[in-house]
VEXVOSE-961405 format. One record per residue (C-alpha): residue number from 1; y negated, z, x negated. Coordinates in pm, whole numbers. Layout:
N
num = NUM | north = Y | up = Z | east = X $
...
END
This chain:
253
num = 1 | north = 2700 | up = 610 | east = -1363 $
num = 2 | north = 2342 | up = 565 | east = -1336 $
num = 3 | north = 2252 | up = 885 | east = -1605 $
num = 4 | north = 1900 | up = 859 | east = -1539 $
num = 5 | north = 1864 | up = 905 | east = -1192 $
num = 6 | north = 2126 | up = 1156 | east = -1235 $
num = 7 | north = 1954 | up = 1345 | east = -1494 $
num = 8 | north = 1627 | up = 1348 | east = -1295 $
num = 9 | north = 1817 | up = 1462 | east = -988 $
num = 10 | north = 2014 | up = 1724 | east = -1196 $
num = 11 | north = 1691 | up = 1881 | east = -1285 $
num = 12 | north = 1542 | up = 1938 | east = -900 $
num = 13 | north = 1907 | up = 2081 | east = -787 $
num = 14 | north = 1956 | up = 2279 | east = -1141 $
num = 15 | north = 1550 | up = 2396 | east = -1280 $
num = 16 | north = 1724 | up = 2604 | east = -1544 $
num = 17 | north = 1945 | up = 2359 | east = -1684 $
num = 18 | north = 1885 | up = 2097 | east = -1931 $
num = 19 | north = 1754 | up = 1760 | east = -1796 $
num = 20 | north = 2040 | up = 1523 | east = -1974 $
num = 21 | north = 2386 | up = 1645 | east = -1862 $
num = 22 | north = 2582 | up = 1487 | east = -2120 $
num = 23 | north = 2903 | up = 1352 | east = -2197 $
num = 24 | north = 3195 | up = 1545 | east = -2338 $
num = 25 | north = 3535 | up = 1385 | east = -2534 $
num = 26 | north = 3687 | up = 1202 | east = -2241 $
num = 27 | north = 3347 | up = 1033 | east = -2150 $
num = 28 | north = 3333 | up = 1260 | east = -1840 $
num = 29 | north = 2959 | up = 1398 | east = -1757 $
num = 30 | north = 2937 | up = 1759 | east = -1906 $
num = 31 | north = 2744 | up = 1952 | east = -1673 $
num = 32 | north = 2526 | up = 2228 | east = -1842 $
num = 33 | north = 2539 | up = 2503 | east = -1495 $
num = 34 | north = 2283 | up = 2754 | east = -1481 $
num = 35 | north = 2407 | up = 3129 | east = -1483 $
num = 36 | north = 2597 | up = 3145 | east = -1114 $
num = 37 | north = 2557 | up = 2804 | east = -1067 $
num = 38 | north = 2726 | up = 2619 | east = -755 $
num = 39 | north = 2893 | up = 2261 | east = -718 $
num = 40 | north = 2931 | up = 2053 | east = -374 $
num = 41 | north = 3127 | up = 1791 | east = -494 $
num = 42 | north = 3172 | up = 1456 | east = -286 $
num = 43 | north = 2885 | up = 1572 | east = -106 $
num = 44 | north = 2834 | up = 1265 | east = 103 $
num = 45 | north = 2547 | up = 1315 | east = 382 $
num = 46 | north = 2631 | up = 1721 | east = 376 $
num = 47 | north = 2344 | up = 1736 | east = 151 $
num = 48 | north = 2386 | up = 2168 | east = 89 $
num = 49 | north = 2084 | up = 2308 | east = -105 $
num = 50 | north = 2120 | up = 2591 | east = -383 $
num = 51 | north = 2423 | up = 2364 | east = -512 $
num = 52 | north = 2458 | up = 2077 | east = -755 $
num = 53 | north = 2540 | up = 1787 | east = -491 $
num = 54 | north = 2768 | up = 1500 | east = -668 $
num = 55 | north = 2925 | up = 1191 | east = -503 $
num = 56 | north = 2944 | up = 846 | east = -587 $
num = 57 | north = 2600 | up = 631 | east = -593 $
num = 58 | north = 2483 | up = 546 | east = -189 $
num = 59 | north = 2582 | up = 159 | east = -247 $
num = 60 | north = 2946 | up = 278 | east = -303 $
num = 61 | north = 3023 | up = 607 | east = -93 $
num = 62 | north = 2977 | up = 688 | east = 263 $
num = 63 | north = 2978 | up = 410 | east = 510 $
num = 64 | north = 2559 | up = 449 | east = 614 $
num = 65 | north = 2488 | up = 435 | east = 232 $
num = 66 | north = 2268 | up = 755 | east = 345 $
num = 67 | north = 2397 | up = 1013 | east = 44 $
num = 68 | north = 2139 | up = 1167 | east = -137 $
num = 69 | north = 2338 | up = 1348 | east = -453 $
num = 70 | north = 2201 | up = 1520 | east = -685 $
num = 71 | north = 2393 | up = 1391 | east = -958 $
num = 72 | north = 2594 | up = 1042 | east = -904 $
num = 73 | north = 2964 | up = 1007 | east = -1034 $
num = 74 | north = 3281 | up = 1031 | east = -934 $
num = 75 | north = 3365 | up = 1362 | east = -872 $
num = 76 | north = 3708 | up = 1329 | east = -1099 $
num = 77 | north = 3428 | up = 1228 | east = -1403 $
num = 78 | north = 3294 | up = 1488 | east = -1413 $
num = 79 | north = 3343 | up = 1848 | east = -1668 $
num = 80 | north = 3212 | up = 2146 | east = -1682 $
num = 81 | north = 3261 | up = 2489 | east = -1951 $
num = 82 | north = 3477 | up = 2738 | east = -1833 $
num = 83 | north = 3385 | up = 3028 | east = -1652 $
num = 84 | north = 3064 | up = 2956 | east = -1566 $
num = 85 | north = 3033 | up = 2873 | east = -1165 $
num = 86 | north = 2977 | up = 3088 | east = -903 $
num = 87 | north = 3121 | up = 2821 | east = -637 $
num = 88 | north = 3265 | up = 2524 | east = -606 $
num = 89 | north = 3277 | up = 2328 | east = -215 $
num = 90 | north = 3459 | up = 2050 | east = -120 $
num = 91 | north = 3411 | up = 1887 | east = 208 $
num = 92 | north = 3655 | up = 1600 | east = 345 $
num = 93 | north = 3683 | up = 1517 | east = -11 $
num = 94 | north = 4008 | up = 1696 | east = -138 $
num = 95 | north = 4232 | up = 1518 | east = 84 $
num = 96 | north = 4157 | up = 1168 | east = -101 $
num = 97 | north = 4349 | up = 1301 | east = -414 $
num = 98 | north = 4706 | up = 1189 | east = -493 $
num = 99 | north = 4942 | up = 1485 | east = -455 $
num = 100 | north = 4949 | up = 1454 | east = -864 $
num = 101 | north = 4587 | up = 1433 | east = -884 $
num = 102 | north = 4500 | up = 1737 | east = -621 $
num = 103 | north = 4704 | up = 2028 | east = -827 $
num = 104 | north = 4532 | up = 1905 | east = -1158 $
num = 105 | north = 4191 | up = 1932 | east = -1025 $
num = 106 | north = 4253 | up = 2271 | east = -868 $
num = 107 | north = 4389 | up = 2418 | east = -1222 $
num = 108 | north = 4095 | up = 2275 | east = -1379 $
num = 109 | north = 3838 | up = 2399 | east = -1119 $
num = 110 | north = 4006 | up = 2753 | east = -1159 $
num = 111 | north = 3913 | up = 2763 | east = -1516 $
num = 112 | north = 3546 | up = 2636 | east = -1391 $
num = 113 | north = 3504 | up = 2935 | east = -1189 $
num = 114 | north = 3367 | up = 3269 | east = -1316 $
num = 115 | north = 3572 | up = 3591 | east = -1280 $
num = 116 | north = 3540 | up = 3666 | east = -882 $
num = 117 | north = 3379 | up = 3300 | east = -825 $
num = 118 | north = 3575 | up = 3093 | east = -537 $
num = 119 | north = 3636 | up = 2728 | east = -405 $
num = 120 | north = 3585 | up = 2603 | east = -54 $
num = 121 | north = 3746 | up = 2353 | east = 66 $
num = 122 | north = 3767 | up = 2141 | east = 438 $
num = 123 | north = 4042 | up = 1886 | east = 505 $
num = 124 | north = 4164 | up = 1749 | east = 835 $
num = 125 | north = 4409 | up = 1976 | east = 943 $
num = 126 | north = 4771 | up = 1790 | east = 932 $
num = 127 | north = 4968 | up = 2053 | east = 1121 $
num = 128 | north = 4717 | up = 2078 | east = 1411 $
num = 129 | north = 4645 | up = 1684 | east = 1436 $
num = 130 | north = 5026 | up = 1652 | east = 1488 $
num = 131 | north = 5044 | up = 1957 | east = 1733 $
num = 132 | north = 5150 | up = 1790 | east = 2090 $
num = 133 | north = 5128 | up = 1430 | east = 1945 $
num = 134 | north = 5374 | up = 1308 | east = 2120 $
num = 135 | north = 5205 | up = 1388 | east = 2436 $
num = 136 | north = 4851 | up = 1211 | east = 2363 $
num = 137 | north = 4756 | up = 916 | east = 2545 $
num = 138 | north = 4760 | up = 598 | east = 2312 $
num = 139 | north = 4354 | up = 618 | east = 2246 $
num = 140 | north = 4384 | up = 938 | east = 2141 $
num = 141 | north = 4646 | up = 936 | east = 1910 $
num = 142 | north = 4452 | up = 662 | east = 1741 $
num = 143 | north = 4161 | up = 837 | east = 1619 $
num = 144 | north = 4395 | up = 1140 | east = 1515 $
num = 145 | north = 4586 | up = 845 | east = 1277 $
num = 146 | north = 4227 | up = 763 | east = 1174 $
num = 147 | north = 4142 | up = 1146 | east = 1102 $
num = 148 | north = 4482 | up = 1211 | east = 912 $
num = 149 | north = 4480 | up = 896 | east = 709 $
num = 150 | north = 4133 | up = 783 | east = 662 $
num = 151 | north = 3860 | up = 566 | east = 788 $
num = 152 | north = 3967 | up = 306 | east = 557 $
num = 153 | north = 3640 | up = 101 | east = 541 $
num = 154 | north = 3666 | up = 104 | east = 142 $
num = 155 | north = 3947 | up = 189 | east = -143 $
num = 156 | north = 3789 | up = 549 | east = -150 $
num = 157 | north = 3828 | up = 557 | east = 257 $
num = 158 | north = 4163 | up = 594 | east = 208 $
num = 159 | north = 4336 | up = 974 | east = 281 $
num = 160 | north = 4614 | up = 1043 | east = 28 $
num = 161 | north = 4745 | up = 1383 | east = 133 $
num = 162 | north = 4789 | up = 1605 | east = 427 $
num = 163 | north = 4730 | up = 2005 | east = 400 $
num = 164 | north = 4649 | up = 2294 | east = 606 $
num = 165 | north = 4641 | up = 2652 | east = 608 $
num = 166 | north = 5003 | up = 2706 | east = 514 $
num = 167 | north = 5033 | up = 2493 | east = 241 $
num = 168 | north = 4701 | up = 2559 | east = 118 $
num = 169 | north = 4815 | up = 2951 | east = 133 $
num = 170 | north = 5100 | up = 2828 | east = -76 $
num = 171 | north = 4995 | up = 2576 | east = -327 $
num = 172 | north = 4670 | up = 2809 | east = -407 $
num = 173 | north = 4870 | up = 3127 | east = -453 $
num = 174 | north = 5109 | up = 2976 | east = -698 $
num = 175 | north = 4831 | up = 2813 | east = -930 $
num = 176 | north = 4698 | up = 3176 | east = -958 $
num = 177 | north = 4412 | up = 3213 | east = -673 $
num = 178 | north = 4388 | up = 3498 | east = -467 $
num = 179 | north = 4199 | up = 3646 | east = -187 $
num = 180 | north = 4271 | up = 3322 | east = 14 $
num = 181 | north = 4187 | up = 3269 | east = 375 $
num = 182 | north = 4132 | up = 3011 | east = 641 $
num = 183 | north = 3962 | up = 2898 | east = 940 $
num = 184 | north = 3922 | up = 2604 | east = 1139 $
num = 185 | north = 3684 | up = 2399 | east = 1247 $
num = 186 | north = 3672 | up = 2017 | east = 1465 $
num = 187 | north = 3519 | up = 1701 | east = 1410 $
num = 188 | north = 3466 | up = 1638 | east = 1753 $
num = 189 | north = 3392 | up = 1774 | east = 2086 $
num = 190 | north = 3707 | up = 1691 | east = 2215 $
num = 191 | north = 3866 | up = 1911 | east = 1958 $
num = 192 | north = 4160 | up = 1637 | east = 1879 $
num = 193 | north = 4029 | up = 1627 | east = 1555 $
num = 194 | north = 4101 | up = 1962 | east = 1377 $
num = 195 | north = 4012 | up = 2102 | east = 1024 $
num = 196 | north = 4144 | up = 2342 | east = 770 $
num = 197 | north = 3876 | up = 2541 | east = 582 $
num = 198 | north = 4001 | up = 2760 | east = 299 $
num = 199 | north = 3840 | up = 2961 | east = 107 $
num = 200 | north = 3990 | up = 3111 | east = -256 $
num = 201 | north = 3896 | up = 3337 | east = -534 $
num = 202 | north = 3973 | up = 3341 | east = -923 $
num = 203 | north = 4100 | up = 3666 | east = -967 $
num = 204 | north = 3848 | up = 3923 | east = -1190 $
num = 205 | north = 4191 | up = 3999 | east = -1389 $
num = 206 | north = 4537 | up = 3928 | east = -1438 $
num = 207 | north = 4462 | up = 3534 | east = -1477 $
num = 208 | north = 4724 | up = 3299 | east = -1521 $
num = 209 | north = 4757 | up = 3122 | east = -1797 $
num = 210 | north = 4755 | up = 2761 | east = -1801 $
num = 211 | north = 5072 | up = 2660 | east = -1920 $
num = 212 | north = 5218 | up = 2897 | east = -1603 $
num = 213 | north = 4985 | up = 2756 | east = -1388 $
num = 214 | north = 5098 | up = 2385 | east = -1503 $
num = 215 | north = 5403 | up = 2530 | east = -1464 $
num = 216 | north = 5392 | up = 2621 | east = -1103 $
num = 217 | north = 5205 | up = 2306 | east = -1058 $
num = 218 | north = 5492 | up = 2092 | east = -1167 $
num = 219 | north = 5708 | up = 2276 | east = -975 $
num = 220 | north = 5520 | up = 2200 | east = -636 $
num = 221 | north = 5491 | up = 1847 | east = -753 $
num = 222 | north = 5907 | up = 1816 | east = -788 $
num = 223 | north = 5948 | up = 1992 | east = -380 $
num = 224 | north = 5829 | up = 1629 | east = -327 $
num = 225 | north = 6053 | up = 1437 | east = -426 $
num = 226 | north = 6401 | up = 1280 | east = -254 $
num = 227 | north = 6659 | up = 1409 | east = -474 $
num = 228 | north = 6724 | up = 1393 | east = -833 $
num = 229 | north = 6829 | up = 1028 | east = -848 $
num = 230 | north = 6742 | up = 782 | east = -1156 $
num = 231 | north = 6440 | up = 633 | east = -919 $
num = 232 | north = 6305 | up = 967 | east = -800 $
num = 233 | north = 6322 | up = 1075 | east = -1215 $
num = 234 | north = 6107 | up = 755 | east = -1258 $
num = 235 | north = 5847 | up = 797 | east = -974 $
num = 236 | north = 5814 | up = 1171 | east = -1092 $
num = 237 | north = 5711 | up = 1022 | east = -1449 $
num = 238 | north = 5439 | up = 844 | east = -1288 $
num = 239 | north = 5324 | up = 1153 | east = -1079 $
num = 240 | north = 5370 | up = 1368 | east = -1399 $
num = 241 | north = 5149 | up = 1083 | east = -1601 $
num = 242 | north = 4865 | up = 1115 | east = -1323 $
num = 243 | north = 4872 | up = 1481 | east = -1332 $
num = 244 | north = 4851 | up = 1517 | east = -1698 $
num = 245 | north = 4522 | up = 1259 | east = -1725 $
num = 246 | north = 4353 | up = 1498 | east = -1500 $
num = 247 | north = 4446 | up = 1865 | east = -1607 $
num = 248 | north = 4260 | up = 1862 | east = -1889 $
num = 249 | north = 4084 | up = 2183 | east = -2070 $
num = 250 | north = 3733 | up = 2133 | east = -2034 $
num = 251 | north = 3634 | up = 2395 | east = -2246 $
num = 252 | north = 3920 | up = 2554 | east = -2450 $
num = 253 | north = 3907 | up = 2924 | east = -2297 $
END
């Protein structure tokens, strides 16, 4: 992390907030949000102003080496206090997680948001790229593997999940989010190449706490697994090891 371009990029995208983001216990960068403040994170060339763009340094993210973020990290390295954003967005960035990985970030952007605040997030769209597969010509089930699994041009190329509106209905509603819709959109003209945009609140009351939604979380992570076998006990140690490195409490609230 290159702190002092971030810094100096933190200030144009956040003018209320202080200039030197910080670092908290973990060594993750502690952002310091303005009141309402807004996070695109993995921003690549969607370069969205109003928000606090993030993604990895130009040299090492998208393909043209083209991203302009505001703030350079990894977007898993990076903290925030609780209840303080208005917004977080996610664009063809969630679906890079492990399964592990994906329901610990989404407790601990939950607890980023503000009462009423909500997350955004796009993802190919697994169910509708696998709609009438079978029935593609060769070419074009090729660049529906591509959109489901990645380009694959570099380690972070590489797509680790699949989701779409039902089982972003599901997993959201069971780690405490509410008021959750969906919509689509395509990557293409063609529309081959469909998306899954859903959009989720953090309830005003009621909240969850997090040792339900960790809870809920772990249950999700188990409907994965291939039985209860001495192997499938061992591989959900590793998932369980994963997911506990990531949902941490940034803030203690």
């Amino acid at each position: 992390m290159n702190l002092t371009m971030g810094s100096r990029l933190l200030g144009r995208a956040w003018p209320s907030s202080p200039a030197d983001p910080g670092y908290d216990e973990q060594g993750n960068i502690r952002l310091r949000p303005p009141k309402r403040g807004r996070v695109h994170l993995g921003c690549g060339d969607m370069y969205l102003r109003g928000y606090l763009n993030v993604d990895l340094p130009p040299k090492d993210g998208v393909a043209t080496g083209t991203s302009r973020p505001d703030l350079e990290s990894d977007a898993t390295r990076v903290s925030c206090p609780p209840e303080t954003l208005a917004e977080i967005r996610l664009h063809h960035l969630f679906e890079h997680f492990e399964r592990a990985e994906a329901l610990a970030l989404l407790i601990r952007w939950y607890h980023w948001l503000r009462p009423g605040g909500h997350i955004t997030v796009e993802t190919p769209d697994f169910e509708g790229c696998i709609a009438n597969f079978t029935g593609r010509p060769v070419g074009d089930q090729g660049v529906i593997l591509r959109h489901i699994f990645g380009s694959q041009e570099a380690p972070w190329a590489q797509h680790r999940d699949g989701w779409s509106a039902n089982r972003f209905r599901y997993v959201l509603g069971e780690l405490g989010f509410t008021r959750i819709s969906t919509s689509s959109t395509f990557s293409d003209r063609r529309r081959l190449l469909p998306n899954v945009v859903v959009k989720a609140h953090r309830p005003s009351g009621g909240k969850p706490t997090r040792e339900a939604q960790v809870n809920s979380a772990l249950r999700i992570l188990r409907q994965s697994m291939n039985g209860e076998g001495q192997s499938e006990q061992l591989l959900f140690a590793r998932w369980r090891s994963r997911f506990d490195a990531l949902c941490v409490d940034d803030g203690g609230r």
